[in-house]
GUMIGU-140302 format. One record per residue (C-alpha): residue number from 1; residue in one letter; chain; x, y, z. Coordinates in Angstrom, 1 decimal, m for minus. Each point is the difference from the previous one (the first is absolute). Layout:
NUM/A/A/X/Y/Z
...
***
This chain:
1/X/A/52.2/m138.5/15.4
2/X/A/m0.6/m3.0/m1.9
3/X/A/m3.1/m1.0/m2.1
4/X/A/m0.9/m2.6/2.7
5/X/A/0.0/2.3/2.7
6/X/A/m2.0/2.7/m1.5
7/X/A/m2.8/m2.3/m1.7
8/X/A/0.0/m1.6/3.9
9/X/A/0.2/3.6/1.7
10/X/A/m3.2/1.1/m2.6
11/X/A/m1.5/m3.2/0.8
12/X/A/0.1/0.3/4.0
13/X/A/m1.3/4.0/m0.9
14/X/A/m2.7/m1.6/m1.7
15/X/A/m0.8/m2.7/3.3
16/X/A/0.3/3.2/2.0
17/X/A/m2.7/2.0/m2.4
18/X/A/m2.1/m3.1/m0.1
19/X/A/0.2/0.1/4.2
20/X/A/m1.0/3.5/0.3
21/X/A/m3.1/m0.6/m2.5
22/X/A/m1.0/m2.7/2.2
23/X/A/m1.3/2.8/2.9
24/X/A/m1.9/1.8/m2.8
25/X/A/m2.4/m2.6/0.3
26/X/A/m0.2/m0.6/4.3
27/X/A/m4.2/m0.1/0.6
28/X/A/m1.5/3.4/1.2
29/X/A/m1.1/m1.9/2.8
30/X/A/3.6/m1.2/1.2
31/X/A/2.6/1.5/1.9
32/X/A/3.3/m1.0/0.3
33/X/A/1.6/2.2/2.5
34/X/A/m1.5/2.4/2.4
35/X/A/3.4/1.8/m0.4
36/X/A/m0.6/3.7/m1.3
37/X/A/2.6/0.0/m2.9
38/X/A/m1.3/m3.5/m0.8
39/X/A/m3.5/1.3/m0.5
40/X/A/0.9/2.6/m2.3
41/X/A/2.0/m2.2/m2.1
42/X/A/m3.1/m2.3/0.0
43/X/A/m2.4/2.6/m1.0
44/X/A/2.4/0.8/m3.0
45/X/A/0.5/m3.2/m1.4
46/X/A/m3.6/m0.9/0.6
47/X/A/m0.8/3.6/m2.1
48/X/A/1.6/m1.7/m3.1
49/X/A/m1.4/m2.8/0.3
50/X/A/m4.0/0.9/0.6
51/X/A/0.1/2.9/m0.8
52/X/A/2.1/0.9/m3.4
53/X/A/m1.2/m3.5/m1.5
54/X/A/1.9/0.7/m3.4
55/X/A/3.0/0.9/1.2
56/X/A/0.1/m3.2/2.5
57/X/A/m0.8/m2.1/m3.1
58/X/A/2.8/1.6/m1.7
59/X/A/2.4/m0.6/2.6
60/X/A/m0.9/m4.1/m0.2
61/X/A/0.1/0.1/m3.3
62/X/A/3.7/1.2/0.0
63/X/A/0.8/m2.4/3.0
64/X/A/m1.2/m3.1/m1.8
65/X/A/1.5/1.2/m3.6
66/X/A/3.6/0.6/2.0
67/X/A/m0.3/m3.1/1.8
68/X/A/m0.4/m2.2/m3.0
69/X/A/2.6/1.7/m1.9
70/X/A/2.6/m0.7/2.8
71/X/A/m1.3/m3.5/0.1
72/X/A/0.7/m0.5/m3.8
73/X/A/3.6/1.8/0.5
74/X/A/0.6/m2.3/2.9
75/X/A/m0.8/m2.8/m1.3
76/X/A/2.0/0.9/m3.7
77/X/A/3.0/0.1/2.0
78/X/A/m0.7/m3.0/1.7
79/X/A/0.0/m2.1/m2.9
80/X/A/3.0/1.6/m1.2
81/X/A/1.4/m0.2/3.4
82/X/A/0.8/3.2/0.4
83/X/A/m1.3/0.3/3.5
84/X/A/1.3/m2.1/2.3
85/X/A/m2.3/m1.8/2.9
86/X/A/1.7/2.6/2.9
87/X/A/m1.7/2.7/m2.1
88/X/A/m3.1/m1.7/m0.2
89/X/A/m0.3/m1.0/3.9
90/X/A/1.3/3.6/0.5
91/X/A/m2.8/1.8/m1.8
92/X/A/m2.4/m2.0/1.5
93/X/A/0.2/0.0/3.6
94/X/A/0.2/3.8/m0.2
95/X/A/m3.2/m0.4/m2.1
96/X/A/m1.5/m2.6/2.6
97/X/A/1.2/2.6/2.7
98/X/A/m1.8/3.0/m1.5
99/X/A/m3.1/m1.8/m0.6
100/X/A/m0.1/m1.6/3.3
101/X/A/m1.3/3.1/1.4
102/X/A/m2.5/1.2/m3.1
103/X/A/m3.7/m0.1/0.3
104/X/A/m1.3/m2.8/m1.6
105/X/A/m2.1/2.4/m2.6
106/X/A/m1.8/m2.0/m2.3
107/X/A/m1.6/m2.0/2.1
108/X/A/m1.7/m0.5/3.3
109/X/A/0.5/m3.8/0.6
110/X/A/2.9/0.4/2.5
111/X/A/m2.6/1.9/2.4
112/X/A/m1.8/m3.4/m0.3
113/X/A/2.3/m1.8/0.3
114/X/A/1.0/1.8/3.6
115/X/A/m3.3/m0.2/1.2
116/X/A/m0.5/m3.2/m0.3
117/X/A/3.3/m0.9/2.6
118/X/A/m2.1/2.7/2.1
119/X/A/m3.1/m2.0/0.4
120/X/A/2.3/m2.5/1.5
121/X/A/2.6/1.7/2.1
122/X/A/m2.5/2.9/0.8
123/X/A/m3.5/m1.4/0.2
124/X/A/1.2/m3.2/0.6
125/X/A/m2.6/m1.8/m2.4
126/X/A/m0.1/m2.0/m3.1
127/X/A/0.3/2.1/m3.5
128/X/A/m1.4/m3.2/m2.0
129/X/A/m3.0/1.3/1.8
130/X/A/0.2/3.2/0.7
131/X/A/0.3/3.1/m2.3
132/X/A/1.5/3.6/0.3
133/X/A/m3.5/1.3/m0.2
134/X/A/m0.6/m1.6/3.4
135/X/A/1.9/2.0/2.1
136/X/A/m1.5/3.4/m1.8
137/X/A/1.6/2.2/2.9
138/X/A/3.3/m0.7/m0.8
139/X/A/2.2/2.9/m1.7
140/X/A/1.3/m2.3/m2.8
141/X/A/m3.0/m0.1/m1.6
142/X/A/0.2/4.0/m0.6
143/X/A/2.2/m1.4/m2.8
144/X/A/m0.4/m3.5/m1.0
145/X/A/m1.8/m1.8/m3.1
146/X/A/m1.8/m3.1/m0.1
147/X/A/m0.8/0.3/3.6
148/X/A/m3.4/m2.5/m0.4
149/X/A/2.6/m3.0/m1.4
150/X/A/1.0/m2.6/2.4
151/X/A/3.5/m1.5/m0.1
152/X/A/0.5/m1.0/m3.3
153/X/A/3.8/m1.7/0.1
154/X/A/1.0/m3.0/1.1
155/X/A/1.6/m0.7/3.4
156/X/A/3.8/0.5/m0.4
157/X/A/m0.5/3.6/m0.1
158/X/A/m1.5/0.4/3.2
159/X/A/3.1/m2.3/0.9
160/X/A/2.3/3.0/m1.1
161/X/A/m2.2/2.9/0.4
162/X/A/m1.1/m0.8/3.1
163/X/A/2.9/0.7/2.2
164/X/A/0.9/2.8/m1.7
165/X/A/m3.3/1.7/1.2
166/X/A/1.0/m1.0/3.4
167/X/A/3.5/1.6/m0.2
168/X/A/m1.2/3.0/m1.2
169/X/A/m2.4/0.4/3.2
170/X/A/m2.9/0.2/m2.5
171/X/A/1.1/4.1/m0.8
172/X/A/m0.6/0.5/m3.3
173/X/A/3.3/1.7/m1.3
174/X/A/2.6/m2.6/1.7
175/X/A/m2.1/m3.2/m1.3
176/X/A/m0.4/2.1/m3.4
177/X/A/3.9/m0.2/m0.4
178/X/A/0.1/m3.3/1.3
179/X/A/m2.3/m1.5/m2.7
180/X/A/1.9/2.2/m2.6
181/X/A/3.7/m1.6/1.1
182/X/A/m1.9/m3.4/m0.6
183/X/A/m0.9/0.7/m3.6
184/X/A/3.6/1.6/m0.4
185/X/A/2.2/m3.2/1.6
186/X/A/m2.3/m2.3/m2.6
187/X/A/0.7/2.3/m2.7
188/X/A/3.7/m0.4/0.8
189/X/A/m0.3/m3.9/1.1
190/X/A/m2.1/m0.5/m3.5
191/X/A/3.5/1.6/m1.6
192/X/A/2.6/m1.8/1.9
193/X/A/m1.5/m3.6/m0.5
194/X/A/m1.0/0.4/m3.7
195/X/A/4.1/1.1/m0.4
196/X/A/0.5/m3.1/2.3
197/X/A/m2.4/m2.4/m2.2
198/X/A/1.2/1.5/m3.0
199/X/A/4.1/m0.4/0.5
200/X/A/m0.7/m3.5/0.3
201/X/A/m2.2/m0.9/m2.8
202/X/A/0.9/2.6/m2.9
203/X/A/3.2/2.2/1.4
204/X/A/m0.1/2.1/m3.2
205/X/A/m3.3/1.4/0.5
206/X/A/0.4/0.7/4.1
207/X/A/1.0/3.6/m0.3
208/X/A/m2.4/0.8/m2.6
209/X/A/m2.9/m1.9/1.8
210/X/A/0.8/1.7/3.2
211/X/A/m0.5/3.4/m2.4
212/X/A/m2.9/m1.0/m1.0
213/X/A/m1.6/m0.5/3.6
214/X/A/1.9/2.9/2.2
215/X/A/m0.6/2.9/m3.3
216/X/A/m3.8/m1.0/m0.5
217/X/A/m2.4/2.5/0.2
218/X/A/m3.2/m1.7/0.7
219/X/A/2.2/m1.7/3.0
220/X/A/1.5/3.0/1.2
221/X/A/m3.8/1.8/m0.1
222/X/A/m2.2/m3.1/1.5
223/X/A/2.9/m1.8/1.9
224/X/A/1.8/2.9/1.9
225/X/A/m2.5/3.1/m0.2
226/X/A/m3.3/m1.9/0.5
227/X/A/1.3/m2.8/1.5
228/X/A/m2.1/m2.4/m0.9
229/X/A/m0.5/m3.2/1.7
230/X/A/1.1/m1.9/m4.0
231/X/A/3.0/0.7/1.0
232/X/A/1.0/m2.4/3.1
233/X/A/m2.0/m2.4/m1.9
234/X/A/2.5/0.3/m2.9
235/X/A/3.0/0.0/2.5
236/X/A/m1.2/m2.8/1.3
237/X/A/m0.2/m2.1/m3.4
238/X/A/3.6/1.1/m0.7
239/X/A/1.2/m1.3/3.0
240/X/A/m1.5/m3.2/0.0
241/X/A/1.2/m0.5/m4.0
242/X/A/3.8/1.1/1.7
243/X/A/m0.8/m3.3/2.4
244/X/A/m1.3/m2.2/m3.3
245/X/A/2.9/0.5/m1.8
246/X/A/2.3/m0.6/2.6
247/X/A/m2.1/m3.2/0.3
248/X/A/m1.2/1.1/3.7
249/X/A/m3.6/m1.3/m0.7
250/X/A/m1.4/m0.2/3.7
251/X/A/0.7/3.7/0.6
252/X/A/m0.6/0.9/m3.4
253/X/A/m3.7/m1.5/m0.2
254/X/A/m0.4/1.9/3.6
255/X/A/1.1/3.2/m1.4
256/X/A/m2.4/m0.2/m3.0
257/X/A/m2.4/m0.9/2.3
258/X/A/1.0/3.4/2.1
259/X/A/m0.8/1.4/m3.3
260/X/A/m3.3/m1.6/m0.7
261/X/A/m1.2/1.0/3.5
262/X/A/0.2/3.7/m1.1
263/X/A/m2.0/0.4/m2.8
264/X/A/m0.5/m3.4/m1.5
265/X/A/1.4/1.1/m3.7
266/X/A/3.0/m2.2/m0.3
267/X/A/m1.5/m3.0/1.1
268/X/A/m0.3/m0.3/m3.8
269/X/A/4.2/m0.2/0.2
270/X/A/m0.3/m3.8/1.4
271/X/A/0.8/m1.4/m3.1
272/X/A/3.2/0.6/m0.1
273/X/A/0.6/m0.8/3.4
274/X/A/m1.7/m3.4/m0.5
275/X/A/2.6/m0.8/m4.0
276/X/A/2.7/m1.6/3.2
277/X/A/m2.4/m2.4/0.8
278/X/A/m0.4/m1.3/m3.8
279/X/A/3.8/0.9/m0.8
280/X/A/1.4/m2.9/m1.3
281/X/A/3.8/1.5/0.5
282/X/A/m0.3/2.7/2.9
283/X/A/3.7/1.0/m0.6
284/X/A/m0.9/0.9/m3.3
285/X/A/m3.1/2.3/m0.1
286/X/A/0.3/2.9/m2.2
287/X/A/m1.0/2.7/2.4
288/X/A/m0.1/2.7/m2.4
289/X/A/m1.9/m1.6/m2.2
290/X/A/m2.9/m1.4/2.5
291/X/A/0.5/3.6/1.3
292/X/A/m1.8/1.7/m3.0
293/X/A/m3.2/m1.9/1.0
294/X/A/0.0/2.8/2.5
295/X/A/m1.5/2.6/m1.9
296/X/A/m2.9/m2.0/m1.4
297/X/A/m0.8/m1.7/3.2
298/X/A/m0.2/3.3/1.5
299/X/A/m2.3/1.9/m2.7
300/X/A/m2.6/m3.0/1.4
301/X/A/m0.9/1.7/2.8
302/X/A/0.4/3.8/m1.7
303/X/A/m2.6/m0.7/m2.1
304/X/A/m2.5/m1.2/2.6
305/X/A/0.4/2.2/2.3
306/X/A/m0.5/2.1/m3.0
307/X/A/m3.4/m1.5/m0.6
308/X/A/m1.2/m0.3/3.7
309/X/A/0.3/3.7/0.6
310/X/A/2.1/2.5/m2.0
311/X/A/3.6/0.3/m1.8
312/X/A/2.2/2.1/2.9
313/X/A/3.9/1.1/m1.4
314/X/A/1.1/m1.7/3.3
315/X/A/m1.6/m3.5/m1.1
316/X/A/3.0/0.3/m2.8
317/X/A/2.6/m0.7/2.9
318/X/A/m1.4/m3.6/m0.7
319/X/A/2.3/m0.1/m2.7
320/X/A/1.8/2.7/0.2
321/X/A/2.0/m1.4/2.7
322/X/A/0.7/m2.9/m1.4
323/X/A/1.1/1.6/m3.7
324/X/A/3.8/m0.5/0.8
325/X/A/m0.3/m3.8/m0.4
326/X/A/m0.8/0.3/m3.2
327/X/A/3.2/m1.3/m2.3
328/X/A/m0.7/2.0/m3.0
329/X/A/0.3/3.9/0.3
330/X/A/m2.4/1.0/m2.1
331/X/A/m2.8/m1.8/1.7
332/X/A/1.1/1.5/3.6
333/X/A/0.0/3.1/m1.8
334/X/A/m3.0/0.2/m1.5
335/X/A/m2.0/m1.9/3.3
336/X/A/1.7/2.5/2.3
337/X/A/m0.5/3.4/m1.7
338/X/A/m3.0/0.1/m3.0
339/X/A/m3.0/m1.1/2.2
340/X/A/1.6/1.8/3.3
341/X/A/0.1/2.7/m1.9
342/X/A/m3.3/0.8/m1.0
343/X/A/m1.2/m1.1/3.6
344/X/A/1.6/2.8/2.0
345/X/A/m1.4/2.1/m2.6
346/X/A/m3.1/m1.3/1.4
347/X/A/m0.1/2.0/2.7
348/X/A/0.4/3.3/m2.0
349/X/A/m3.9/0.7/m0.7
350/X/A/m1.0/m0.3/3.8
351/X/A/3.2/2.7/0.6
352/X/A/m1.5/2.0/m2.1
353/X/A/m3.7/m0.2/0.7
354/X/A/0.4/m0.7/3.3
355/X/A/m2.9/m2.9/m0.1
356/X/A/m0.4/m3.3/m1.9
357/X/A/m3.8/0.8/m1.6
358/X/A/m0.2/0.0/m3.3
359/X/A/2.3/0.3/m2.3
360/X/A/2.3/m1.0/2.1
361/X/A/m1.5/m3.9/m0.4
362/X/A/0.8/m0.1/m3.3
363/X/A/3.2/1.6/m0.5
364/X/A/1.4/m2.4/2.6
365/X/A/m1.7/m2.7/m1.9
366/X/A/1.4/0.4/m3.0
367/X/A/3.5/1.0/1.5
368/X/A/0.0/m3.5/1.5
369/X/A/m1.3/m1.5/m3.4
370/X/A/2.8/1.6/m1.8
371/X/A/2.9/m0.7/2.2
372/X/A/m1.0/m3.9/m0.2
373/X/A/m0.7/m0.3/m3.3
374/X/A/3.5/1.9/m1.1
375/X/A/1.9/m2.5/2.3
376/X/A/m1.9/m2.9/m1.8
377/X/A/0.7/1.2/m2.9
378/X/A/3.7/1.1/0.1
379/X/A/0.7/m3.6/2.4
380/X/A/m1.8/m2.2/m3.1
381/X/A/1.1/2.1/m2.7
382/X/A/3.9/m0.7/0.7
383/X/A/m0.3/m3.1/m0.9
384/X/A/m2.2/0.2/m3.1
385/X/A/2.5/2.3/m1.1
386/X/A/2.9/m2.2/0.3
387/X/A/m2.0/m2.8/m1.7
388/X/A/m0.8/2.5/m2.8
389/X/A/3.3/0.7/m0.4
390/X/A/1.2/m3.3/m0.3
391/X/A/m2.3/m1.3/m2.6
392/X/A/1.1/3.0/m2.0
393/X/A/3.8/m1.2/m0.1
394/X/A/m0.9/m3.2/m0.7
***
């Protein structure tokens, strides 16, 4: 067996471990499956996961460690091309597969998310104005979190949610799945377009950009297990930059306005869909460069959102998403694993304790203040280094 297929056979073992810890972590309040083998399964997995707290936390903590380590292979290989791009789609549609049916376990957003396509398609009323907590006989909110909130997201995501409520007859496990194949086809969408976006503007870093996305472990935890909503959002973005560069504007501003209409984030991306209009050669824009705006643009609304409420690991997909447009490696290194890093480790004290009181508060504080402060300082430091070094050989 080669060295490729063995790292990719331990990496998909690791996708499947990752899968299986997922159910460690279904709410008490939840069932699945009425099915008796199902149930007992359930009750296992749930065992770990409230009820032998270190060992659970143990379990992540291996998942996350392996997941990063196989990112860094991956993406050594990459820029060695030693991997080829057949590999990497390979490895990640089995990935995307697995996941697709996973619990989403660190978070309870995609619950939301579902019920609020039900207040339209089942109560047939508006969730701008009406919350969960309205319709207190319902079973979901056994379950939920944040059931006094009223629709927080913008329109486009009733626009795609919606009908998948209405296919899935409003029964929780068939909707479930469908919501979950919506976070997987962005998560593979987001992958195709950046390899599309970047084989046009900077061919030599296309298979190592496409790495970076597919392999990344806050993606593969918050995009395809939690499925969260950042996501389609990103997708989105990357399809409408796709239609800039291949100067289809109309659609392109549509697309980002898709995007916009989810959760309002990348409307903070319009500048570089506006640098046509003041082009003074449009044959001639340097893509790649105007491209690393990307990253900065995007850490706009990070840090608000940030300030408004709380840092969540998932708000990372801001940027994380958007790391493979970065020309220089080490910058998409450092952007896509140092901070991510330190925020799925975020979610190690509530595994452990089982609550967020304190000192939960401040562990996760300072987790977040050390994971931003390391990428500052290893993104800034680069360059002072090199500046150093120059003077010195002068």
């Amino acid at each position: 067996m080669s060295k490729i297929k063995l790292l990719g056979t331990f990496y998909i073992l690791t996708i499947v471990f990752l899968f299986l810890y997922s159910f460690t972590q279904v709410d008490l309040n939840l069932t699945l499956s009425q099915f008796s083998l199902w149930q007992i399964a359930q009750k296992f997995f749930q065992h770990i996961g409230y009820f032998n707290r270190p060992l659970s936390t143990s379990f992540y903590i291996i998942i996350v460690l392996l997941l990063f380590g196989f990112y860094l292979f991956f993406l050594s290989l990459a820029s060695k091309n030693k991997i080829n791009k057949k590999q990497v789609w390979l490895l990640s549609i089995i990935s995307t597969v697995i996941l697709s049916f996973s619990y989403n376990a660190f978070s309870y957003d995609l619950f939301n998310y579902m019920f609020d396509a039900r207040i339209i398609t089942h109560y047939g009323q508006n969730p701008y104005l009406h919350k969960a907590l309205d319709y207190s006989s319902d079973p979901m909110l056994n379950f939920m979190r944040w059931t006094h909130r009223t629709y927080p997201y913008g329109p486009a995501w009733l626009v795609l949610t919606a009908p998948l409520s209405f296919i899935g007859f409003n029964f929780f496990l068939p909707t479930f799945f469908l919501f979950k194949f919506l976070g997987s086809l962005s998560f593979l969408g987001t992958a195709y377009f950046t390899a599309k976006i970047l084989k046009k503007i900077s061919p030599k870093n296309e298979l190592f950009g496409l790495s970076l996305f597919v392999f990344n472990p806050l993606i593969i935890i918050e995009g395809l297990v939690s499925s969260h909503n950042d996501l389609p959002m990103i997708f989105l973005a990357v399809l409408s930059l796709h239609l800039l560069v291949s100067k289809v504007y109309i659609k392109s501003f549509l697309f980002l306005l898709f995007s916009v209409g989810i959760k309002f984030a990348t409307v903070f991306l319009l500048p570089v869909f506006l640098y046509p209009l003041f082009a003074k050669n449009k044959n001639q824009i340097n893509w790649a460069k105007i491209f690393n705006f990307l990253i900065p643009l995007m850490a706009i609304p990070l840090i608000l959102v940030t300030v408004r409420t709380n840092f969540q690991p998932w708000y990372l997909l801001y940027i994380a998403g958007l790391s493979p447009f970065l020309q220089n490696r080490y910058y998409s290194l450092i952007v896509s694993t140092v901070f991510p890093f330190f925020a799925l480790l975020e979610y190690v004290p509530f595994l452990y304790k089982g609550d967020w009181n304190q000192p939960v508060p401040n562990i996760l504080f300072w987790l977040t203040i050390i994971g931003a402060a390391s990428s500052i300082i290893l993104l800034l430091g680069k360059p002072l280094l090199v500046k150093l070094s120059a003077s010195n050989n002068k």
